[in-house]
C-alpha angles and dihedrals in degrees: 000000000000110000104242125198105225105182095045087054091060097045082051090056088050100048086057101043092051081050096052085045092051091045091051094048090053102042101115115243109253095252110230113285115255090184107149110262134200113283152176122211123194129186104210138180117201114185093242105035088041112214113358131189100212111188115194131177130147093266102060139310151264137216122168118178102222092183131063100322100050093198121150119216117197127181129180136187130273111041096015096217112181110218113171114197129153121209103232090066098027082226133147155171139203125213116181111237097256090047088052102051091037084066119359125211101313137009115286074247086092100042133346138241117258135211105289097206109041124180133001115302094232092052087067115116132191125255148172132236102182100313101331114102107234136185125247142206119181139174140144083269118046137009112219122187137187151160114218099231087237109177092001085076085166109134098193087070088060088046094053097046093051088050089051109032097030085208120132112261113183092221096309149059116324111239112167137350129174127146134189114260127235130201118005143307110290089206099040101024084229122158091248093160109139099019118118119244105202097207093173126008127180111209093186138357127199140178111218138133131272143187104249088228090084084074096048113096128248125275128229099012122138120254107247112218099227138023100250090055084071105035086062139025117247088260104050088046085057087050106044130075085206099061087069092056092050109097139181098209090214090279 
């Protein structure tokens, strides 16, 4: 029989396994992909936010305020966590996603919800901004526009655009809502029956490829204490009769 060194055969083992240990504890984590994903990317007017960039793909979501406010909103799967900054005060705030969808930015005192779901389903016609297909409901009466989410069957976009925009959306991505108005102006007492109130408009409309980063939040900004701190910087808030009326209702 071969003489076999027992104890030198162990301390080898162990040799190997420390090594394998060693090996396991130093491997670098594979850091997140940022590899660019699908997107759409919409530029919108509501008749309260102003011009809007909203950015959507399955993996979060985008909204800059190109007009007086000047806020950013981002959103990403999986938790969907709302948090609203903007850059010149490197300030911002965080709403849950259930917080957020339960109340939007500001009080339906601003601005109210409308219907979610508008029109029947089978009166629905296509239609083309720019080069995306999207859905259409007219009447005499009202204009209604969406985008199916297609393969961005993620329901919490739809969610978060309803909570903004308040438009209604059909299941996707609002696109476009006026509607003829009847009696006469509550503020002016003015006769406004048969004039079009554009309540949300979409001027162009593209499919193209983004990092996931844009909808990450930004590092090292200070957390604003209330949500009008972030909607506006500290001098258009001085400025401005709105900012007093925006309120952020303790969510």
């Amino acid at each position: 029989m071969p003489n076999v060194n027992v104890r030198n055969g162990r301390k080898s083992l162990a040799l190997c396994a420390s090594a394998l240990i060693c090996a396991l504890t130093i491997s670098p984590v594979p850091a997140a992909s940022n590899k660019a994903v699908d997107a759409l990317k919409l530029t919108q007017t509501h008749n309260y936010w102003g011009r809007n960039e909203t950015t959507i793909s399955a993996q979060g979501i985008r909204i800059d305020n190109l007009d007086r406010m000047h806020f950013s909103l981002v959103a990403r799967s999986p938790d969907w966590t709302v948090t609203v900054f903007r850059d010149d005060d490197k300030k911002y705030i965080k709403r849950t996603f259930a917080q957020f969808i339960a109340g939007g930015l500001v009080s339906q005192f601003m601005f109210k919800n409308e219907n979610r779901k508008f029109g029947q389903p089978g009166l629905f016609k296509d239609k083309k901004i720019d080069a995306v297909t999207v859905k259409e409901f007219k009447t005499n009466k009202f204009d209604c526009q969406y985008i199916p989410l297609g393969k961005m069957n993620t329901p919490q976009l739809e969610e978060i655009l309803f909570a903004f925009y308040r438009s209604p959306t059909n299941g996707g991505i609002p696109v476009a809502y006026s509607k003829t108005r009847e009696g006469r102006d509550w503020m002016t007492g003015l006769d406004r029956t048969g004039d079009k109130k554009m309540i949300l408009s979409t001027s162009k409309a593209e499919q193209t490829k983004v990092a996931p980063s844009i909808f990450d939040p930004p590092k090292n900004y200070k957390l604003a204490t209330a949500m009008q701190d972030v909607l506006m910087s500290k001098e258009n808030r001085a400025a401005s009769d709105d900012a007093d009326q925006i309120i952020d209702s303790g969510r």
